[in-house]
C-alpha positions as CSV (number, residue, x, y, z in Angstrom):
1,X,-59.2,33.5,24.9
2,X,-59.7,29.6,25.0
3,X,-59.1,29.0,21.8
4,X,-56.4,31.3,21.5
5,X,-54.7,28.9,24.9
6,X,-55.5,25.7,23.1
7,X,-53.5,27.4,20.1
8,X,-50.4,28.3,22.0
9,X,-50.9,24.7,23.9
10,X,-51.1,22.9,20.8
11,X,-48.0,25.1,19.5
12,X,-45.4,24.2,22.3
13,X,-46.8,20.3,22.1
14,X,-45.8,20.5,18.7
15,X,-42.9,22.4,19.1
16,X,-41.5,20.0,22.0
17,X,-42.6,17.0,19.6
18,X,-40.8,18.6,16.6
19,X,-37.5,18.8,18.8
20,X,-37.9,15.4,20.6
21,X,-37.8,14.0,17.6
22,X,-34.8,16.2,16.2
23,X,-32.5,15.0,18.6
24,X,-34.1,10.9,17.6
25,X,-33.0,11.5,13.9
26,X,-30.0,13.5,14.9
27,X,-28.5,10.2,17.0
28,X,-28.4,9.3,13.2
29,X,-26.0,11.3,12.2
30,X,-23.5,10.5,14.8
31,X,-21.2,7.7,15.5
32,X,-20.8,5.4,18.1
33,X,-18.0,4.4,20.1
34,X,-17.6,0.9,18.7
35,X,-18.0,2.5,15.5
36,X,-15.0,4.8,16.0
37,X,-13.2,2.4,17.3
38,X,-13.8,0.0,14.4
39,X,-13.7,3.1,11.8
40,X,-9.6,3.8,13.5
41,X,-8.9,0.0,13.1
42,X,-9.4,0.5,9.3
43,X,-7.9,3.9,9.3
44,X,-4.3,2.1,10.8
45,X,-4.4,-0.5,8.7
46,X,-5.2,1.9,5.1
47,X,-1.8,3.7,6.8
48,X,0.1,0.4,7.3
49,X,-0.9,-1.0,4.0
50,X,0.5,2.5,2.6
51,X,3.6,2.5,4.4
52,X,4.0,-1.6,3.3
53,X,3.8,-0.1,-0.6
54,X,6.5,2.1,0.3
55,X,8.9,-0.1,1.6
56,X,8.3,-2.3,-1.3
57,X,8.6,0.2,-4.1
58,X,12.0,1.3,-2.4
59,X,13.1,-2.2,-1.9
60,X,12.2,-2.9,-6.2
61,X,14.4,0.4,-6.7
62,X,17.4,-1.4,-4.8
63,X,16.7,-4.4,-6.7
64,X,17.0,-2.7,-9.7
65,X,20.0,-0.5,-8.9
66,X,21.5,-4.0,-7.6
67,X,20.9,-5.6,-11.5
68,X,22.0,-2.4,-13.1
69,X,25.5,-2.6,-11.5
70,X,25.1,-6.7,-11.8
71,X,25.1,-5.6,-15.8
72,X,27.9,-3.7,-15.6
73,X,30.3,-5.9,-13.7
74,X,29.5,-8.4,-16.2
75,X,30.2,-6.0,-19.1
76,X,33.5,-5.6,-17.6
77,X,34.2,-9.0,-17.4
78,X,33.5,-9.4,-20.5
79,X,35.5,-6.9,-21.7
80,X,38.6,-8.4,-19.3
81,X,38.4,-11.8,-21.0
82,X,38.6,-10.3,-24.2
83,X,41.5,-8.3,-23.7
84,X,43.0,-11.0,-21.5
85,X,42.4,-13.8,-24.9
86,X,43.9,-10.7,-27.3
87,X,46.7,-10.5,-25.4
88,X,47.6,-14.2,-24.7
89,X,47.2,-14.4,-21.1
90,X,47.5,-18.0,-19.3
91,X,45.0,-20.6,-19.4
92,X,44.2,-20.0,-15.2
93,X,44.2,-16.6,-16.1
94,X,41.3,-16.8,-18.7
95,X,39.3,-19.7,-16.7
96,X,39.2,-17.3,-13.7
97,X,37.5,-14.8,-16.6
98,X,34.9,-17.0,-17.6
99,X,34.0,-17.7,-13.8
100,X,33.4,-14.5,-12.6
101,X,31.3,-14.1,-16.2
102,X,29.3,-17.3,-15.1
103,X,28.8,-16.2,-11.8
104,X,27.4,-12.7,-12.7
105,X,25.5,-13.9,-15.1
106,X,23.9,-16.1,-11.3
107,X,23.8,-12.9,-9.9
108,X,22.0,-11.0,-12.8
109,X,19.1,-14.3,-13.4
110,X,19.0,-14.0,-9.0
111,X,18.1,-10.2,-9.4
112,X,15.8,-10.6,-12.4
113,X,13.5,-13.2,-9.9
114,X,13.8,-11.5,-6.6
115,X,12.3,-8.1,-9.0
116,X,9.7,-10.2,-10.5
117,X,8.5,-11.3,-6.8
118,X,9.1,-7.8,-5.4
119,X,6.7,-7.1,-8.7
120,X,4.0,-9.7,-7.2
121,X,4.3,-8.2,-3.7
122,X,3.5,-5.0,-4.6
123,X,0.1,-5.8,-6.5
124,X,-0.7,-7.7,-3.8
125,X,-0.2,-5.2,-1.3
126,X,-1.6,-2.7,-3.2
127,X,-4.5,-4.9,-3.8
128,X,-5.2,-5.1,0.1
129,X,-5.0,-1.5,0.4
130,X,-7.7,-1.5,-2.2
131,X,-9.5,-3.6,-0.3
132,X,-9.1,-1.7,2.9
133,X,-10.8,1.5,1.6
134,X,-13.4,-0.1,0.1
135,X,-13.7,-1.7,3.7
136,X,-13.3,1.9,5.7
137,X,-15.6,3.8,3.1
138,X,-18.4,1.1,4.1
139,X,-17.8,1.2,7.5
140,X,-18.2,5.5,7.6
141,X,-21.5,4.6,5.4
142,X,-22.8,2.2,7.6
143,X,-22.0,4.1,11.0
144,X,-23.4,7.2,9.3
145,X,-26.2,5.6,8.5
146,X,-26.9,3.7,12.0
């Protein structure tokens, strides 16, 4: 009978041991508050870069809706001053012609930079949402791993 005590004594120390420890290594697995808290920092700002990408690619469809019509207008202009020189209109007429040509042609080269920096914007955006996954993914690693 003694031996069969230190047996069962030596079989709950081991037991209690074996689940001491379980909850040690399971602290592991969990996160800790400052962790969270820095884990839904990078969370909101994965979003806002997101919503920033948007806003950008909707803005670059404007721009480029704005420079289609820009083309069109100036087509039409064209078109005017021909007509206008066919048919012999006045000199004031035809100057005023050639202006509104010159300034769409402003408006067209104004549209054709604002969509090259819109271009810019939105690699560099994208870029820093790149950046902030990589960022989150560590962090979920790290606290994961703490």
């Amino acid at each position: 009978m003694d031996h069969g005590n230190s047996l069962l004594v030596a079989g709950v120390l081991t037991a209690s041991l074996a689940f001491g420890s379980s909850l040690l290594f399971a602290a592991d697995g969990t996160i800790m508050p400052p962790e969270k808290h820095e884990l839904r920092h990078d969370r909101q700002e994965v979003r806002q870069d997101r919503h920033e990408v948007r806003l950008d690619r909707k803005e670059k469809r404007g721009d480029r809706r704005e420079l289609k019509g820009d083309r069109r207008e100036l087509y039409r202009d064209r078109r005017e001053l021909r007509r206008d020189i066919k048919s012999g209109a006045s000199q004031d007429e035809i100057a005023r012609d050639v202006n509104e040509i010159r300034q769409d042609r402003g408006e067209i080269a104004n549209n054709r930079a604002e969509l090259k920096s819109d271009v810019k914007e939105l690699k560099a955006d994208k870029q820093g949402r790149r950046q902030d996954r990589r960022e989150f993914r560590r962090d979920v690693k790290d606290a994961l791993k703490n």
